[in-house]
Backbone as CSV, one residue per row, in Angstrom:
resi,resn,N_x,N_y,N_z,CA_x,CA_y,CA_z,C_x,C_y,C_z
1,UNK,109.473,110.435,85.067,108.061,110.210,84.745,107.571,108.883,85.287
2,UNK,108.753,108.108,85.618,107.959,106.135,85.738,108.398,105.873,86.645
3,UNK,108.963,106.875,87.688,109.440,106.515,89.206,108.487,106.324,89.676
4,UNK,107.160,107.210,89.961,106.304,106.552,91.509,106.030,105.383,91.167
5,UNK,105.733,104.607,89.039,105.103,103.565,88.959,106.032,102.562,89.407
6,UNK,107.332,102.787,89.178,108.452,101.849,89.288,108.293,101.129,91.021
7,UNK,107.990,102.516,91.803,108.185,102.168,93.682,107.302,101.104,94.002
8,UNK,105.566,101.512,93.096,104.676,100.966,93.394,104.699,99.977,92.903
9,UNK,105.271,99.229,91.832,105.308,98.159,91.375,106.468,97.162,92.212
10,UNK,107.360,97.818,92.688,108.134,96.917,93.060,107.026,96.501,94.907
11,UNK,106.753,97.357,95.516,105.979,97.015,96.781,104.839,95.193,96.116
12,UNK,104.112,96.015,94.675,103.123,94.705,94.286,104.360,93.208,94.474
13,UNK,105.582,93.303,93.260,106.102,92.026,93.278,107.166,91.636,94.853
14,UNK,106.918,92.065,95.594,107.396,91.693,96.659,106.505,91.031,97.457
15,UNK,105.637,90.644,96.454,103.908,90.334,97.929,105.130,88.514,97.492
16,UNK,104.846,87.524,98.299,105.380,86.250,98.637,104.075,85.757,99.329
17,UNK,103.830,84.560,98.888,102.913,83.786,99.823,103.189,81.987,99.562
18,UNK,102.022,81.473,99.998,102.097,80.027,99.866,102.137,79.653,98.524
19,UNK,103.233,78.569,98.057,103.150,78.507,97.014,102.155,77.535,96.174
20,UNK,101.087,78.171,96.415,100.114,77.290,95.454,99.920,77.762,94.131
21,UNK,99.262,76.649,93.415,98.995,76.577,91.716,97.924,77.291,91.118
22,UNK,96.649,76.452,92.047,95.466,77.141,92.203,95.156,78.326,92.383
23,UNK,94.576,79.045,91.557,94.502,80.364,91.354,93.025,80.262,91.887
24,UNK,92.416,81.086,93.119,91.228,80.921,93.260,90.893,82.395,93.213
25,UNK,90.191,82.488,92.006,89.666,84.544,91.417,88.205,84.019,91.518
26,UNK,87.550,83.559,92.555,86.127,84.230,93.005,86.524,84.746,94.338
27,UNK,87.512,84.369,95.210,88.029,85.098,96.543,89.290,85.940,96.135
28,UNK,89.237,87.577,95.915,90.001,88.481,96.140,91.371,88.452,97.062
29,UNK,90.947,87.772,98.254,91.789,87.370,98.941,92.616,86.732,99.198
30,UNK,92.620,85.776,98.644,92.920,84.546,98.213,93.838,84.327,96.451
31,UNK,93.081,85.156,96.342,93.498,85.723,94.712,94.873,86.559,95.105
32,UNK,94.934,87.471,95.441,96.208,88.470,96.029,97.339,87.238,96.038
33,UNK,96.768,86.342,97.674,98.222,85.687,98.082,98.315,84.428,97.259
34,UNK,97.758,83.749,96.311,98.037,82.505,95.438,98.615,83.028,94.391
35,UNK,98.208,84.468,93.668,99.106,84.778,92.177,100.618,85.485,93.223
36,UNK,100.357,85.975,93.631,101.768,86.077,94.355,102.500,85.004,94.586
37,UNK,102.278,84.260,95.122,102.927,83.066,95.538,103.120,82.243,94.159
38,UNK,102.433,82.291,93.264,102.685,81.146,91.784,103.903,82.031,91.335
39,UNK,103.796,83.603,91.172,104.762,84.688,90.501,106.302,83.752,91.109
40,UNK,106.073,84.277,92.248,107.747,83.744,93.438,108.030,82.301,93.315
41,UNK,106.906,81.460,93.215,107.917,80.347,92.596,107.923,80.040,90.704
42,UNK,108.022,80.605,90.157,108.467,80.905,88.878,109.451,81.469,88.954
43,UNK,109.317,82.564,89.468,110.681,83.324,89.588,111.912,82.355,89.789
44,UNK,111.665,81.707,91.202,112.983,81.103,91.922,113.228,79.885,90.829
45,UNK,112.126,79.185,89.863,112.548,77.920,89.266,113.579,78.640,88.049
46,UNK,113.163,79.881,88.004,114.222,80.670,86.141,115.060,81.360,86.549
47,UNK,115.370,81.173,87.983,116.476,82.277,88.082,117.614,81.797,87.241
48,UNK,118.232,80.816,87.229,119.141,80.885,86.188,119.484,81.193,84.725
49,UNK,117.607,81.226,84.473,117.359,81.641,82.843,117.205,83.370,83.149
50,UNK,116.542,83.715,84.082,116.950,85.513,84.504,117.815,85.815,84.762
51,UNK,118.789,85.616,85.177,120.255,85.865,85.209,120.588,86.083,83.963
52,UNK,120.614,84.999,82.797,121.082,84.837,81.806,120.979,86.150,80.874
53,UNK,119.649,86.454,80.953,118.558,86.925,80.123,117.536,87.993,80.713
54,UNK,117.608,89.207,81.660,117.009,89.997,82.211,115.364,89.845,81.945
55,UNK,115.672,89.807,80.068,114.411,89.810,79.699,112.814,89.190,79.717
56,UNK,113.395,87.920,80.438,112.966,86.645,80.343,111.810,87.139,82.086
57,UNK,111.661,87.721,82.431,111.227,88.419,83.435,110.053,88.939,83.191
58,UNK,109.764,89.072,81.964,108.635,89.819,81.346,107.628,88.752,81.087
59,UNK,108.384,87.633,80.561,107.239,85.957,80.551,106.871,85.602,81.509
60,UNK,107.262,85.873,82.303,107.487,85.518,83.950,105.883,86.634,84.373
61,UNK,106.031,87.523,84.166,104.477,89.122,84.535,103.588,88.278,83.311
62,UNK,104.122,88.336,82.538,102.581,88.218,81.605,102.006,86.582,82.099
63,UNK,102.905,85.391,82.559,102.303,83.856,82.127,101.539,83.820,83.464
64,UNK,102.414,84.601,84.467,102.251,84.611,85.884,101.036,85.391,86.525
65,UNK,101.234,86.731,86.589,100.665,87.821,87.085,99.444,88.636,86.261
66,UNK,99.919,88.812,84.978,98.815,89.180,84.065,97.244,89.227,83.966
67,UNK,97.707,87.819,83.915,96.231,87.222,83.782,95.424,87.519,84.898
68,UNK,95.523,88.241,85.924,94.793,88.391,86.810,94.401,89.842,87.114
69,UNK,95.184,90.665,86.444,95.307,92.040,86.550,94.018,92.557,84.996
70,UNK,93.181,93.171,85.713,92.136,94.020,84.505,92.721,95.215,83.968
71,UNK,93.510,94.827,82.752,94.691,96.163,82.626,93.053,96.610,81.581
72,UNK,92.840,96.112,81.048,92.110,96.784,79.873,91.156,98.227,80.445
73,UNK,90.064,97.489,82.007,89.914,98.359,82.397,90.150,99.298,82.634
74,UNK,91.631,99.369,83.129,92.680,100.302,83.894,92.736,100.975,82.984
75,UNK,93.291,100.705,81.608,93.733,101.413,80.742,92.664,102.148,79.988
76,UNK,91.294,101.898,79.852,89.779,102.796,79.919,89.900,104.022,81.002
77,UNK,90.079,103.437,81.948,90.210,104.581,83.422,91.032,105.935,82.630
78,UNK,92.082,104.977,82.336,93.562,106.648,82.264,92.954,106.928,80.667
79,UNK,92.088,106.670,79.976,91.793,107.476,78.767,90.512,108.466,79.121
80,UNK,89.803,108.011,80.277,88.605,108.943,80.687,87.951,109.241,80.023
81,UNK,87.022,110.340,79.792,86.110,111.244,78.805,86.855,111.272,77.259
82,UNK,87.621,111.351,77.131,88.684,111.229,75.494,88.435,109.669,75.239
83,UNK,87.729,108.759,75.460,87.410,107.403,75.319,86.500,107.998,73.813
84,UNK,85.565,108.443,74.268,84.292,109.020,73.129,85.170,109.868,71.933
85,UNK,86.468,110.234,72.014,87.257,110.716,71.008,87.877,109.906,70.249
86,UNK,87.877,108.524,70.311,89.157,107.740,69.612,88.428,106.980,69.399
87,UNK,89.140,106.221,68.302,88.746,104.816,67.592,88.722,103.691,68.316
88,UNK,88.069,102.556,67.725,88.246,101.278,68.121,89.846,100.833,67.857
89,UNK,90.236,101.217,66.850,92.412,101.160,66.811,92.926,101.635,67.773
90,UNK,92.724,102.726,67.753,93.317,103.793,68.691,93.257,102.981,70.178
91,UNK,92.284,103.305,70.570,92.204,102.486,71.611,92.635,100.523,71.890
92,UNK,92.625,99.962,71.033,92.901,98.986,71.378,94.823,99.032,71.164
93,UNK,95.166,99.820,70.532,96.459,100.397,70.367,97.063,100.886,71.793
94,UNK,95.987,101.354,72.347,96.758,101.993,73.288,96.408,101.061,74.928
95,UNK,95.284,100.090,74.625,95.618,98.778,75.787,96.847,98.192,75.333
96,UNK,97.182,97.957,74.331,98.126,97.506,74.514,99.541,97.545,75.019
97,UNK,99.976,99.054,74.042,101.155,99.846,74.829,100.728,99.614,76.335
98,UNK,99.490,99.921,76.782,99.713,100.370,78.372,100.065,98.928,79.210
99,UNK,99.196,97.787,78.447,99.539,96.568,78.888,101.440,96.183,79.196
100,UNK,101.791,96.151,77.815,103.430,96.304,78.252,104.150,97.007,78.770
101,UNK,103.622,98.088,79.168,103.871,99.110,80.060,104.428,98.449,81.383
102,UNK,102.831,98.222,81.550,102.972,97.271,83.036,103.413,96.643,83.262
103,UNK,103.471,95.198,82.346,105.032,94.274,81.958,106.182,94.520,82.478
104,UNK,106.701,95.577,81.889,107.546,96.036,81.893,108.186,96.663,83.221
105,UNK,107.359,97.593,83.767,107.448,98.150,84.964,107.508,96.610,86.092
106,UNK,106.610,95.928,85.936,106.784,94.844,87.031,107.645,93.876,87.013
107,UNK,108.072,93.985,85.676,109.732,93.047,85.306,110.736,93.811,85.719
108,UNK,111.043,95.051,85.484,112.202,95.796,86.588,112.192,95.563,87.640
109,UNK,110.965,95.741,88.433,110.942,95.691,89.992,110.924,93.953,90.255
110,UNK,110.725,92.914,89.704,111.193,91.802,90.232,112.890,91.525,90.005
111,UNK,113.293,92.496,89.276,114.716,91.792,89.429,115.171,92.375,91.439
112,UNK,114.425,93.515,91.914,115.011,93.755,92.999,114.402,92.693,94.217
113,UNK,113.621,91.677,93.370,112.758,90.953,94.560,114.056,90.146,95.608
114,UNK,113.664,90.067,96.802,115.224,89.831,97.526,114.632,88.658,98.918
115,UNK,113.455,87.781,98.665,112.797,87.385,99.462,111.665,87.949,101.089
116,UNK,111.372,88.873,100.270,110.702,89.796,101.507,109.520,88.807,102.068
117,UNK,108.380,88.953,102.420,107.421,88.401,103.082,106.829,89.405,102.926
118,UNK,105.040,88.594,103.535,104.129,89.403,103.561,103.424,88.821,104.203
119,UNK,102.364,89.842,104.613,101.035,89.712,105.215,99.768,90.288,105.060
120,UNK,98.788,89.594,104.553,97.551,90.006,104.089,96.576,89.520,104.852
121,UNK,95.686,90.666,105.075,94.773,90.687,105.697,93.849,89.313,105.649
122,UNK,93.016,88.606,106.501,91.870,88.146,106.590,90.933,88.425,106.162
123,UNK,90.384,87.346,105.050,89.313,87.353,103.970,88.142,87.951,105.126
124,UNK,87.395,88.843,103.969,86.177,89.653,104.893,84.553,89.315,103.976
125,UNK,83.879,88.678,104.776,82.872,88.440,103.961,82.459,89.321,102.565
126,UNK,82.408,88.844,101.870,81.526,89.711,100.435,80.889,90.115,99.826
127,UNK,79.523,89.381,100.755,78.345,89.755,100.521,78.043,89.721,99.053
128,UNK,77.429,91.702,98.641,77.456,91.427,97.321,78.041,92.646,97.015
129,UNK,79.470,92.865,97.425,79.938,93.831,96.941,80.965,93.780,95.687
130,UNK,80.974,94.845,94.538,81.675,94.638,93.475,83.149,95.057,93.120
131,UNK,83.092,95.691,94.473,84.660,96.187,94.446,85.342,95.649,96.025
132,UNK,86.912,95.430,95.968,87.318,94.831,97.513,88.900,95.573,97.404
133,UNK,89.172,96.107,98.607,90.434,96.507,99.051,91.202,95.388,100.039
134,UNK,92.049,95.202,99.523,93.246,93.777,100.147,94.264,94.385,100.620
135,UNK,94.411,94.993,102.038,95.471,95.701,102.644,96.248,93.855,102.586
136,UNK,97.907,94.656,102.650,98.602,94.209,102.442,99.895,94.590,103.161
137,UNK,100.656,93.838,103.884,101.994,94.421,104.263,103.357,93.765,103.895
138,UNK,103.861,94.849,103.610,105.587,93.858,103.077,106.834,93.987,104.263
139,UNK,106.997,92.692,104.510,108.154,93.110,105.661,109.252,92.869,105.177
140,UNK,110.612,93.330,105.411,111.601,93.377,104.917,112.365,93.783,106.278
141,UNK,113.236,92.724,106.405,113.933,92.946,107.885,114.611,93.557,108.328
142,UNK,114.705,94.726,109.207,115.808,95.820,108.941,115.191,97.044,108.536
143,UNK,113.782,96.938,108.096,113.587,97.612,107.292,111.701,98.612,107.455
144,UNK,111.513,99.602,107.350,109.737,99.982,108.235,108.726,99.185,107.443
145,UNK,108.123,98.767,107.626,107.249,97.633,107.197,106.410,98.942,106.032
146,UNK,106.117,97.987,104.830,105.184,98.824,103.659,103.859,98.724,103.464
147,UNK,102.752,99.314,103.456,101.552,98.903,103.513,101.105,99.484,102.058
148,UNK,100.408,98.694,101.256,100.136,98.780,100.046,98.361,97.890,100.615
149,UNK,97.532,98.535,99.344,95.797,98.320,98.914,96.011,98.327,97.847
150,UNK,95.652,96.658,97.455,95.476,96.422,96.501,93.558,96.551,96.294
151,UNK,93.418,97.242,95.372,91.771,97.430,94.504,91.427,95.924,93.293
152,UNK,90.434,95.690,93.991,90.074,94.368,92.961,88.620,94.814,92.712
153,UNK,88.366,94.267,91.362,86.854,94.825,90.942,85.950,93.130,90.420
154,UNK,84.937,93.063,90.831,84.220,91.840,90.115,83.638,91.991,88.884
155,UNK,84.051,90.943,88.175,82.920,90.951,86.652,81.947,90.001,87.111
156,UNK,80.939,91.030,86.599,79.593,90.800,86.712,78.868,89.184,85.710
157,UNK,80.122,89.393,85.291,79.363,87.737,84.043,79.870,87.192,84.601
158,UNK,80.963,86.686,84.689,81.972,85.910,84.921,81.938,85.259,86.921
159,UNK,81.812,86.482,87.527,82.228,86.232,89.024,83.842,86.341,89.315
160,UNK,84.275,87.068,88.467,85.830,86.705,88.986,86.319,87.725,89.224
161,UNK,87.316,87.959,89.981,87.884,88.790,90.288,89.381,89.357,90.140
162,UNK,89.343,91.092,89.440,90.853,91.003,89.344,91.121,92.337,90.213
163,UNK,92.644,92.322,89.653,93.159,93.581,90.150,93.329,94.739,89.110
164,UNK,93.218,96.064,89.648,92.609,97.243,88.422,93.470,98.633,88.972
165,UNK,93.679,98.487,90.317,94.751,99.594,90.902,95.338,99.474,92.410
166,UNK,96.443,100.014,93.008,96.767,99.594,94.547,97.249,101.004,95.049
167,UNK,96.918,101.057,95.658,97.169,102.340,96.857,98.739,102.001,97.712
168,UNK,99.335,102.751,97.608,100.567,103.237,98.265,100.853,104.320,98.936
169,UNK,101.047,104.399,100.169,101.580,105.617,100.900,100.140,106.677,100.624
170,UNK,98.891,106.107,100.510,97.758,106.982,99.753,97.757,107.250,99.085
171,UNK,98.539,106.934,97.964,98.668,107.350,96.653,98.030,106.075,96.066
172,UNK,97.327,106.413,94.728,96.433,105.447,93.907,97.632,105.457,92.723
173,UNK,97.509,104.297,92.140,98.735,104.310,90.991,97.881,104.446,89.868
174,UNK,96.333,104.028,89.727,95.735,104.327,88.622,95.613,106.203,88.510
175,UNK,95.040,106.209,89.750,94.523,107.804,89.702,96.178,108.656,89.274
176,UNK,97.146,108.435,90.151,98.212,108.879,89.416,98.744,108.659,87.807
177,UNK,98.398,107.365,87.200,98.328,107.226,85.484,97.418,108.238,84.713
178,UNK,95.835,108.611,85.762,94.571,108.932,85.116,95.480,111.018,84.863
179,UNK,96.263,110.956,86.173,96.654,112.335,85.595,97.911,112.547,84.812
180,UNK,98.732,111.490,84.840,99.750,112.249,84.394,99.510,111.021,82.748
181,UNK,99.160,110.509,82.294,98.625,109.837,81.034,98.172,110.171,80.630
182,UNK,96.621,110.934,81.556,95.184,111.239,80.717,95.345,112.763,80.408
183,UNK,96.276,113.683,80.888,96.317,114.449,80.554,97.235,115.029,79.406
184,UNK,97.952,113.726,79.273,98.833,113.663,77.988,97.754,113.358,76.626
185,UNK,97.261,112.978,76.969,95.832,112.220,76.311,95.070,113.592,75.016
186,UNK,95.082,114.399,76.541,93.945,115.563,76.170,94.623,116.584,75.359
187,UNK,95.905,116.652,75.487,96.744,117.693,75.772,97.564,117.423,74.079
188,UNK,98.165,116.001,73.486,99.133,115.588,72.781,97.944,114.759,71.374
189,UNK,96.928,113.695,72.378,96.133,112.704,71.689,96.510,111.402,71.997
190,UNK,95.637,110.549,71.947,96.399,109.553,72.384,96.983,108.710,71.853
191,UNK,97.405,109.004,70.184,98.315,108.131,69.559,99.835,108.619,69.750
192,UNK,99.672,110.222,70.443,100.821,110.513,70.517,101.842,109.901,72.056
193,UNK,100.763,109.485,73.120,100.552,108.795,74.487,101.164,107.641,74.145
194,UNK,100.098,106.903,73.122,100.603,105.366,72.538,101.850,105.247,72.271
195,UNK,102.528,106.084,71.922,103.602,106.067,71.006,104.758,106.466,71.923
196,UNK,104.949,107.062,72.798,105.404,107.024,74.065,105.954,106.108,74.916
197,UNK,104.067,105.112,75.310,104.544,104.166,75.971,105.296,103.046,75.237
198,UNK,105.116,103.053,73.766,105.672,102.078,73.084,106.734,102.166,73.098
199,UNK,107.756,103.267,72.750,109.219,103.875,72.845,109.933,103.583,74.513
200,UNK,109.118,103.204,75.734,109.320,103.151,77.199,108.956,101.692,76.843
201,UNK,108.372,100.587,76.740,108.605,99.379,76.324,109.586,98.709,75.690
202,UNK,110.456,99.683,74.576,111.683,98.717,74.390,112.458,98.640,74.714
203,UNK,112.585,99.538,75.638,113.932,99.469,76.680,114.063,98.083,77.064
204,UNK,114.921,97.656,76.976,115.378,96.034,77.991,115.424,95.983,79.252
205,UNK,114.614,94.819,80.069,114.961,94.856,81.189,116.284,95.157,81.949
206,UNK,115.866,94.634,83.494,118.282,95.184,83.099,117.349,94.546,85.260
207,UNK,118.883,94.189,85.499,119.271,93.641,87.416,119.544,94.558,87.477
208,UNK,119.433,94.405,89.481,119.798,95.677,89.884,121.505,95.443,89.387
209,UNK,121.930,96.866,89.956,123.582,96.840,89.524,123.893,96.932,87.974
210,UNK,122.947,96.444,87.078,123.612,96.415,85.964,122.669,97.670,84.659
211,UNK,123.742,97.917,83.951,122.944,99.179,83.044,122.510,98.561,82.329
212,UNK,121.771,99.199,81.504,120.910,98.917,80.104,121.844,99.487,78.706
């Protein structure tokens, strides 16, 4: 069930860039390769506390990467039309599961991070558009180069910009959640969804090579 998310997540934590601090979320572009680059050097300063501690990988997505990602949205997306069916609990119940979801999924796939590189496109004027696609490539030496689109959406109050879904191999990872989630949704309810992803959250991280 969490393989395509697992592939697609590991392509996101393989993005590497300059390692700056500065998080600049009014440029999309810029936004992509600076939270990437803050993620990878966090990573490399705890590797000895990730080693230790698989788990510790997950502080690492949420202190790092999180904050830049519009899961809440996302997680509106994969409830669809059944939004108007559920509670204000319910639903904030179930950003959450989906939030650690993601956590979770992007803490597995950094234990396989192995120093890849990347290359992202050249910032494209913005005019006044509210949505931006950030082609992206992962090289890995030896290896066919990966092209991943990352989807960033603007808030309209704010001016800032996050990330909400990324395209792989043409595949959308939201639109793939919106069916195989939202139809759990329609089909089960979504406390029964919630309750799911919560049970797929406590699993422990785990390195490659090693079981859970």
């Amino acid at each position: 069930m969490f393989k395509w998310v697992n592939r697609c997540a590991v392509w996101l934590l393989l993005l590497v860039s300059a390692q700056s601090f500065a998080i600049n979320s009014q440029d999309p572009y810029l936004l992509v390769k600076e939270a990437a680059g803050k993620t990878f050097t966090r990573l490399e300063q705890d590797a000895p506390q990730v080693k230790q501690n698989p788990n510790h990988l997950r502080t690492i997505i949420r202190e790092e990467l999180l904050p830049y990602v519009d899961n809440k949205f996302a997680a509106y997306k994969v409830i669809g039309k059944e939004l108007k069916n559920t509670t204000p609990p319910q639903r904030d119940r179930f950003v959450s599961a989906f939030t650690d979801y993601i956590v979770a999924t992007y803490a597995d796939a950094l234990g396989k991070y192995d120093k890849q590189t990347i290359k992202v496109e050249q910032s494209q004027p913005l005019d006044t558009k509210k949505e931006v696609s950030v082609k992206v490539t992962v090289i890995d030496p030896g290896k066919p180069e990966i092209n991943v689109v990352f989807q960033l959406r603007k808030n309209s109050k704010t001016g800032e910009w996050k990330v909400f879904d990324m395209v792989a191999e043409g595949v959308s990872l939201l639109s793939s959640k919106q069916s195989e989630l939202g139809g759990s949704i329609r089909q089960k309810g979504i406390d029964s969804v919630s309750n799911m992803l919560e049970q797929h959250n406590l699993k422990p991280a785990t390195l490659p090579g090693k079981q859970s």
